[in-house]
Wavefront OBJ file of the C-alpha trace (Angstrom):
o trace
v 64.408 64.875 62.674
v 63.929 61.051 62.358
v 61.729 60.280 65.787
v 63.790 57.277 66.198
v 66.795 58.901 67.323
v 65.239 61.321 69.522
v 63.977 58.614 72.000
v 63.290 61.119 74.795
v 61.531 63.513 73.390
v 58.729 65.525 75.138
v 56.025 62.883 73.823
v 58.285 59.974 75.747
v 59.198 62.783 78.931
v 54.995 63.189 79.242
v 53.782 59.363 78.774
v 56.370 58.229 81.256
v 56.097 61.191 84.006
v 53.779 59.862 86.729
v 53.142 63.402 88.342
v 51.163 65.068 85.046
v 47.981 65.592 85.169
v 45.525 62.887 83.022
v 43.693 66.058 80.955
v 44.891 69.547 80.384
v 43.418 72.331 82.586
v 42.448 75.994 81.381
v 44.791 78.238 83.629
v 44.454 82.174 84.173
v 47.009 83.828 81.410
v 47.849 86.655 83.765
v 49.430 83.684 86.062
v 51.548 82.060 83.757
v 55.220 83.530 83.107
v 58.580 82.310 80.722
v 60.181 80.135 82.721
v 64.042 80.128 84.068
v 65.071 77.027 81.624
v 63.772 79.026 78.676
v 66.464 77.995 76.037
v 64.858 80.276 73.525
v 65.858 84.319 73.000
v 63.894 85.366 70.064
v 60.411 85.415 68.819
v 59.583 87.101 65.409
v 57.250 89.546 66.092
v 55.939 89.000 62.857
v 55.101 85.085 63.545
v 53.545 85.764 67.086
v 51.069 88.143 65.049
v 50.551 85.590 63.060
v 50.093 82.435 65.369
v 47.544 85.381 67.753
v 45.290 84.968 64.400
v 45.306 81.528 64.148
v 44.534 81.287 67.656
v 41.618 83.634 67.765
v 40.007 81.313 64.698
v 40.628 78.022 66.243
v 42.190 78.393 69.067
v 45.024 77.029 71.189
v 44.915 73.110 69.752
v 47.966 72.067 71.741
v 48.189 73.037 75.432
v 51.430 74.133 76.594
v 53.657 72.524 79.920
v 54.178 74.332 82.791
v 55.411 73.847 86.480
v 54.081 76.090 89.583
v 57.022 77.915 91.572
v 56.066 80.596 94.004
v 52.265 80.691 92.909
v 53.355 81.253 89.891
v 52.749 78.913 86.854
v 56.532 78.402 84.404
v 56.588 77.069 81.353
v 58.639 74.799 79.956
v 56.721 73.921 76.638
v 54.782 76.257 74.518
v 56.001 80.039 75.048
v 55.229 81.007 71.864
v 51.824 80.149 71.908
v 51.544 81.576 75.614
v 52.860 84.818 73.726
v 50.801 84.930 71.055
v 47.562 83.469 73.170
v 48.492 87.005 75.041
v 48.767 89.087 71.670
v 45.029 87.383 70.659
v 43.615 88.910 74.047
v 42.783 84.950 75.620
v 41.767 85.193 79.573
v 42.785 81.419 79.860
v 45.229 78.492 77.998
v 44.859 75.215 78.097
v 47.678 73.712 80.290
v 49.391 70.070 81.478
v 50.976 70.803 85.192
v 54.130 68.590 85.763
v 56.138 68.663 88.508
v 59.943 67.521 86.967
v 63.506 68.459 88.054
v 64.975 71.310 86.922
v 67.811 68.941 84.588
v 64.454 67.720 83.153
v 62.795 70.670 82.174
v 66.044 72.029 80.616
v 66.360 68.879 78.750
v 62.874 69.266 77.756
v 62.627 72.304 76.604
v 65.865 72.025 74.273
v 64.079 69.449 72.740
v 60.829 70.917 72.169
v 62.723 73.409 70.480
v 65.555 71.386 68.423
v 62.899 69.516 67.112
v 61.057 72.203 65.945
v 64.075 73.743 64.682
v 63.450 76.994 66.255
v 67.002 77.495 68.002
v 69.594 79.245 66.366
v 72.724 78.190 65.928
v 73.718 80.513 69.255
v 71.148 79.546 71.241
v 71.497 76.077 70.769
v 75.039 76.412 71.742
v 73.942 78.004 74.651
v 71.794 75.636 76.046
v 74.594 72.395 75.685
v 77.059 74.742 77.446
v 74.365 75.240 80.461
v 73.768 71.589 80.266
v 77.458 71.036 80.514
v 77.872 73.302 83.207
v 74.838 73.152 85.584
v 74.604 69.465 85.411
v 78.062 67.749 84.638
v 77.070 66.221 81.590
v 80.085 65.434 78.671
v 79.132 66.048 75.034
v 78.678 62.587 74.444
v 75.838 62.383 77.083
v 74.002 65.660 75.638
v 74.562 64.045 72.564
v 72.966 60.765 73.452
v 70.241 62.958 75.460
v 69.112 65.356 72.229
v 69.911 62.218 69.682
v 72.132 64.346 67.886
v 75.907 63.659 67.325
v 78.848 64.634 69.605
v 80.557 66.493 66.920
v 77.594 68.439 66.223
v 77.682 69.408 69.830
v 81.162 70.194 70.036
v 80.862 72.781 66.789
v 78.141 74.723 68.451
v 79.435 74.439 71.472
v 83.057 75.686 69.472
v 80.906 79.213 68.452
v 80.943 80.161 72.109
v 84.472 81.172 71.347
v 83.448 83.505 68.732
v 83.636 87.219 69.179
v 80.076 88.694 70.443
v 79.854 90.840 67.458
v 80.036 88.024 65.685
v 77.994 85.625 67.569
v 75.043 88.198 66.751
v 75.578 87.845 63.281
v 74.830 83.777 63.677
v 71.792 85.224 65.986
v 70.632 87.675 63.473
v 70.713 84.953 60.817
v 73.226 86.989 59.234
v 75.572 84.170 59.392
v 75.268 80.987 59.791
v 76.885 77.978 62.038
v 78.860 76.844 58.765
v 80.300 80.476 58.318
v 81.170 80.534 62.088
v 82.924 77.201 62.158
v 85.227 78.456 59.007
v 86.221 81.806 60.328
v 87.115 79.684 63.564
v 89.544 77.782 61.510
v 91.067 80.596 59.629
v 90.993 83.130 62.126
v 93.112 83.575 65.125
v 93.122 86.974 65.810
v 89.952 88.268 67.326
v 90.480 91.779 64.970
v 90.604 89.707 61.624
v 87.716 87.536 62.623
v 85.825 90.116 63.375
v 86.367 91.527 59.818
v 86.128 89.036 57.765
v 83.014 88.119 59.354
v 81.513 91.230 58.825
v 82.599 91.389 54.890
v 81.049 88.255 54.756
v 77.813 89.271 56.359
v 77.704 92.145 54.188
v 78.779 90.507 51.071
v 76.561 87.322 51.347
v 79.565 85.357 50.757
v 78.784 81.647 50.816
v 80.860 79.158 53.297
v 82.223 76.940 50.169
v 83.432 80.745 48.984
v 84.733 81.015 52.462
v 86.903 77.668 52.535
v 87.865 78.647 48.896
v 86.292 75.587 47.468
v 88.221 74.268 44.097
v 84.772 73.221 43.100
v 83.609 76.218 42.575
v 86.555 77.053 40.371
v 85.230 73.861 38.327
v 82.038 75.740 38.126
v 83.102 78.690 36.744
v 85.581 77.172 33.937
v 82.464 75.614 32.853
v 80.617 78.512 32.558
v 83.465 80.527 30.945
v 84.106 77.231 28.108
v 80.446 75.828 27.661
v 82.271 73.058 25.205
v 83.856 71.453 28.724
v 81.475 69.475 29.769
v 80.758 68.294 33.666
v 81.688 65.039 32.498
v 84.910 65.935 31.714
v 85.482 68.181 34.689
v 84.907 66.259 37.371
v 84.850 62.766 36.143
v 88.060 62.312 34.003
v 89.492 60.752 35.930
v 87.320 57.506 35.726
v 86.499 57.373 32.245
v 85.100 54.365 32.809
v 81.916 55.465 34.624
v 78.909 55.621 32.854
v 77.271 59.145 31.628
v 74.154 57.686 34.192
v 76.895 57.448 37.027
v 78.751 60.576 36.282
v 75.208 62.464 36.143
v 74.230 60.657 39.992
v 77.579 62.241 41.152
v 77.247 65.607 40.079
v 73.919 65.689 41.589
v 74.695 64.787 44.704
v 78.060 66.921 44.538
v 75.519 69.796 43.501
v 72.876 69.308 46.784
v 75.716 68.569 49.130
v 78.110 70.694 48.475
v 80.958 68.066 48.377
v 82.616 66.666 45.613
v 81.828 63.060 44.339
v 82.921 60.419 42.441
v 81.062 57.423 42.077
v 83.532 54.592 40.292
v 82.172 51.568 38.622
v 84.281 48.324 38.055
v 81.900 45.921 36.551
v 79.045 44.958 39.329
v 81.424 46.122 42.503
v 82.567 49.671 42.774
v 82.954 53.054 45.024
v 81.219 56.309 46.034
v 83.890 58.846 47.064
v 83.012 62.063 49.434
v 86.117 64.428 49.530
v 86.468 66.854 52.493
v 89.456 69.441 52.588
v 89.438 70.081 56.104
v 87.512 69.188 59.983
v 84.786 71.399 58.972
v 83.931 69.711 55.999
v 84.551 66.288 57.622
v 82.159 66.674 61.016
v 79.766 67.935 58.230
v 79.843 64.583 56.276
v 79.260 62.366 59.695
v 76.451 64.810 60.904
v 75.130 64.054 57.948
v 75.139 59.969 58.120
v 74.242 60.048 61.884
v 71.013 61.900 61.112
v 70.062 59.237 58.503
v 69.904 56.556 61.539
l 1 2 3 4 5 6 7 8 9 10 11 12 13 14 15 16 17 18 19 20 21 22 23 24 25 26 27 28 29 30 31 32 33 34 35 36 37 38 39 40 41 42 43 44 45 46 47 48 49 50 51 52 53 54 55 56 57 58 59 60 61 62 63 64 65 66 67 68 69 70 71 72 73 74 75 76 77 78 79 80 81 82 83 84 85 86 87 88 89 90 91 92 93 94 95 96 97 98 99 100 101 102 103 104 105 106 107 108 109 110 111 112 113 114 115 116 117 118 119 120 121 122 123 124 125 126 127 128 129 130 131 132 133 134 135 136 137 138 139 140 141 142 143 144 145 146 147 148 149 150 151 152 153 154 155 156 157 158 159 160 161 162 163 164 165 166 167 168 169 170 171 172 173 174 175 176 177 178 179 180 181 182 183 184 185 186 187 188 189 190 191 192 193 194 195 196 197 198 199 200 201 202 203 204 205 206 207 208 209 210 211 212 213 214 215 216 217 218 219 220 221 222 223 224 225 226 227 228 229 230 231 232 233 234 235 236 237 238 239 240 241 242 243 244 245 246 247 248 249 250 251 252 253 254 255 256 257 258 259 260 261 262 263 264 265 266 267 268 269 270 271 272 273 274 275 276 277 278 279 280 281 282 283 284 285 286 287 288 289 290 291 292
């Protein structure tokens, strides 16, 4: 995630909150619980085990955030080392105390976690919708808040409408958002989506294979007739582009998964991206808003 486009993120929320503590405290583990705004649903087991190793070597070397409610200490940053601190058999973490609103610590702990990319797809959806809900807030202004784009928001926030069974497939890891967003488009029965997600689950059917992508038709005529050559597949249409041009296009056709045509006219030319449907199209501008 380029830092620059996540201008609040928990570094910015802790240099600018006047009410945290100057240095880190060691607090008792027994009084420190998940807190309410916990965006987060799974832990690998496997990971915690892991991390409780690490730990027991070197220790915790980032403390986590909480807030005290009730006597209690919550966290809002750092559950999975509180978790694994636990698993390691610690008596005390190191700690910052803040004292923020409770919009804040939701909008802090999303981003702890977006930028560590440990949400799910589901899960990430979750926590715009309770952002949407609980505070008022538009996609555009989560978007602007978690420096990601508003279409991006609105497809996550689009699985909600997914059957559960089918939502738990995204969870699982089973699927993923791409899948969900094409069986959204295809599907309007809830029987048939149901289905066809599970075929694909079981299957491991790709998302192009999904769409039914004519570039992977291309794909397989040239593996069928090796005397066809990619140059003659996907750039005959421009027989004017260089071998060196019509190589750059397949490449970048090949990593992302959209077909491209770069044309040459002397000094000036183009570079084409074609997308058959939304899906393909909110995928192209996630793509250029992340590279700001």
């Amino acid at each position: 995630m380029n830092k620059s486009r996540m201008g609040k993120g928990l570094e910015s929320l802790l240099k600018k909150d006047k009410n945290i503590l100057k240095d880190f405290q060691e607090i008792d583990i027994e009084s420190i619980e998940a807190g309410s705004m916990q965006t987060r649903e799974h832990f690998d087991q496997k990971q915690l085990e892991e991390l409780a190793e690490t730990i027991k070597s070197h220790g915790v070397l980032q403390p986590i955030i909480v807030y005290k409610q009730d006597g209690k200490f919550k966290i809002i940053s750092g559950e999975r080392r509180f978790r694994a601190s636990k698993i390691a058999n610690l008596k005390t973490i190191p700690s910052r105390v803040v004292s923020w609103s409770d919009e804040k610590i939701l909008n802090a702990n999303i981003l702890e976690n977006i930028q560590r990319a440990q949400l799910n797809g589901i899960e990430e959806a979750n926590a715009y919708k309770r952002f949407m809900d609980e505070y008022d807030l538009t996609q555009e202004e989560i978007a602007r808040k978690v420096g990601k784009s508003r279409s991006h928001i609105a497809n996550l926030i689009r699985l909600l409408k997914l059957p559960k069974e089918v939502q738990e497939l995204i969870y699982k890891g089973s699927l993923t958002i791409g899948h969900g967003k094409v069986l959204l488009q295809k599907y309007k029965e809830e029987k048939e989506l149901t289905e066809a997600a599970n075929k694909i689950a079981s299957e491991g059917i790709s998302i192009q294979e999904s769409i039914g992508n004519t570039s992977n038709n291309r794909e397989i005529e040239q593996n069928k007739n090796p005397n066809v050559s990619k140059h003659e597949t996907s750039n005959s249409s421009n027989n004017a582009n260089s071998d060196e041009y019509a190589s750059i296009a397949d490449s970048l056709s090949h990593n992302l998964e959209f077909d491209i045509k770069i044309i040459k006219n002397g000094k000036e030319g183009s570079l084409n991206i074609n997308f058959k449907n939304d899906i393909e199209l909110d995928k192209i501008l996630d793509l250029f808003a992340s590279l700001k």
